[in-house]
C-alpha positions as CSV (number, residue, x, y, z in Angstrom):
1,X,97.4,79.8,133.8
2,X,97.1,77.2,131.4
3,X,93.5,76.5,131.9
4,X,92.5,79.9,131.8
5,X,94.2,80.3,128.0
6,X,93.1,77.6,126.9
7,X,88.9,78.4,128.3
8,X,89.9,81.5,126.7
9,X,90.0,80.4,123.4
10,X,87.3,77.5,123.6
11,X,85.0,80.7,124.3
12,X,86.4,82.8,121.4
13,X,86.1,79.6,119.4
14,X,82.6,79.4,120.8
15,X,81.6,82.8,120.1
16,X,83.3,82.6,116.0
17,X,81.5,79.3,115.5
18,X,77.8,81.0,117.1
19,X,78.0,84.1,114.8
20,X,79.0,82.1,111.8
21,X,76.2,79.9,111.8
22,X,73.9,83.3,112.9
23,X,74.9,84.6,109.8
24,X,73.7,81.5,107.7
25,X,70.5,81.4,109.1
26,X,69.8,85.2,109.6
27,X,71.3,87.1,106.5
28,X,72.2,90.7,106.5
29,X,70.6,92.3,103.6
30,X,72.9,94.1,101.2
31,X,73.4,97.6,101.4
32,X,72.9,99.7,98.9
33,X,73.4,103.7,99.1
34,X,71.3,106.2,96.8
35,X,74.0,108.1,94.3
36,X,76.6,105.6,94.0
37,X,77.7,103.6,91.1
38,X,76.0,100.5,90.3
39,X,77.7,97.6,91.5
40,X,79.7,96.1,88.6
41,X,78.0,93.0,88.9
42,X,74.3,92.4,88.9
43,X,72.4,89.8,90.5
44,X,72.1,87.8,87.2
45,X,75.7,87.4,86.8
46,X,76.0,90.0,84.3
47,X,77.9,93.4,84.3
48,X,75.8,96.7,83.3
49,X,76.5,98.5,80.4
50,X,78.9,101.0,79.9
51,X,80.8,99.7,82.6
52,X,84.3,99.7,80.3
53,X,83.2,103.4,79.8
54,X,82.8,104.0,83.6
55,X,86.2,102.0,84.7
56,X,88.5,103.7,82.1
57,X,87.1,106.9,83.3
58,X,88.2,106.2,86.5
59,X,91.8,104.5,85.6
60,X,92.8,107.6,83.9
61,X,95.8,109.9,84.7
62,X,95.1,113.0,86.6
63,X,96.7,115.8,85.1
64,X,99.5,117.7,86.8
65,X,99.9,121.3,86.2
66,X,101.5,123.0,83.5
67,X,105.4,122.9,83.7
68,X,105.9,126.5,84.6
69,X,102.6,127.4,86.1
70,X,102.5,128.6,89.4
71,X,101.9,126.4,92.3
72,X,100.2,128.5,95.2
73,X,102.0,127.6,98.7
74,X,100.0,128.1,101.8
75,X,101.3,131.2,103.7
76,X,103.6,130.3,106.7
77,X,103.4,126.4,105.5
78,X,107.3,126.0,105.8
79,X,106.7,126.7,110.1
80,X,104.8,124.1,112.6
81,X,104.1,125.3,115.7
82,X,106.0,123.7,118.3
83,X,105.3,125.1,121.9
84,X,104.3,128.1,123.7
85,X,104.7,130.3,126.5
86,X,102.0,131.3,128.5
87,X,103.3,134.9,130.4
88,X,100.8,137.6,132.0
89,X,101.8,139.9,128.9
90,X,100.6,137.6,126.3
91,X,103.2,134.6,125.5
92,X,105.2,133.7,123.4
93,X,105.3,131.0,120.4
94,X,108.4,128.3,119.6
95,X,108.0,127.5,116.2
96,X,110.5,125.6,113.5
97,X,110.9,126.5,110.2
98,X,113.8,125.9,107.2
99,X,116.0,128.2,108.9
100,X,115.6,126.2,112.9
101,X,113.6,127.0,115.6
102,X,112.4,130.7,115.8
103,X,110.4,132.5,119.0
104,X,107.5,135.0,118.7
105,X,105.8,137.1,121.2
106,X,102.4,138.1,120.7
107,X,101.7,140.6,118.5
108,X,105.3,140.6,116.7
109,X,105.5,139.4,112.4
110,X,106.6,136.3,111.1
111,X,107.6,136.5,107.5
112,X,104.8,139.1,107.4
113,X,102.2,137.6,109.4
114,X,101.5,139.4,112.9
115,X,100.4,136.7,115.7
116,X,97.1,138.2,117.1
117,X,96.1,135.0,119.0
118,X,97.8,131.9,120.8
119,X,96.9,128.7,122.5
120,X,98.4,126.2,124.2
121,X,97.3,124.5,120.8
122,X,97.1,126.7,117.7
123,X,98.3,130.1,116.7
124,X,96.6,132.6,114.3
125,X,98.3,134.8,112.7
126,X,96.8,137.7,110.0
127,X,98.0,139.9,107.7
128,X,95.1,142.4,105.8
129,X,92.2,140.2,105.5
130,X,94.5,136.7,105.5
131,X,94.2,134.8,108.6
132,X,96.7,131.6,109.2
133,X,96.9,128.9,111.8
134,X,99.3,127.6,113.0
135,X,98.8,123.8,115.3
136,X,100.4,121.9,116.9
137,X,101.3,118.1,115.8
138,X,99.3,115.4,117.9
């Protein structure tokens, strides 16, 4: 048992020690993407300008909304889908919300949304022209 650990890691040893010296003699080349910011350094040891201009951009506060503005919530967000029912006339869906766990056949409302559709995995529900869904946590 000892031997095999220990031929383990001479070869990882190996294989760190081979790539290292791979990469002295063989070089990636640096990789640049079109679009991006210019790195803040430049091969001459110098920084481009306007990079203060650029960083404090970047460093400053995001604004949060208005106190008193209105904050749109995602229908249905307050209820995760926890399991289903698969029955011959169309299921039902276990799901928990603030109020505890709450079951819905097919086709009944929830808070105002009909469930028109159910998976093992997801449920959609609708209400006009608004369509939600509903999944399951992985």
């Amino acid at each position: 048992m000892s031997r095999g650990v220990g031929m383990i890691w001479a070869g990882v040893t190996l294989v760190l020690v081979a790539g290292a010296l791979w990469a002295k003699v063989w070089p990636l080349p640096a990789v640049v993407s079109e679009g991006t910011a210019s790195p803040a350094v430049e091969r001459n040891g110098t920084r481009p300008e306007g990079w203060r201009e650029a960083l404090s951009r970047s460093l400053q506060p995001r604004l949060a909304p208005a106190p008193g503005a209105t904050v749109r919530e995602q229908p249905l967000a307050h209820y995760e889908l926890v399991g289903v029912v698969e029955a011959d006339t169309g299921g039902w869906g276990l799901f928990r919300g603030s109020d505890g766990l709450t079951t819905i056949q097919l086709g009944s409302p929830l808070d105002g949304y009909t469930l028109i559709a159910l998976t093992p995995q997801v449920a959609t529900f609708e209400r006009g022209e608004v369509r939600v869904t509903l999944s399951r946590p992985q």
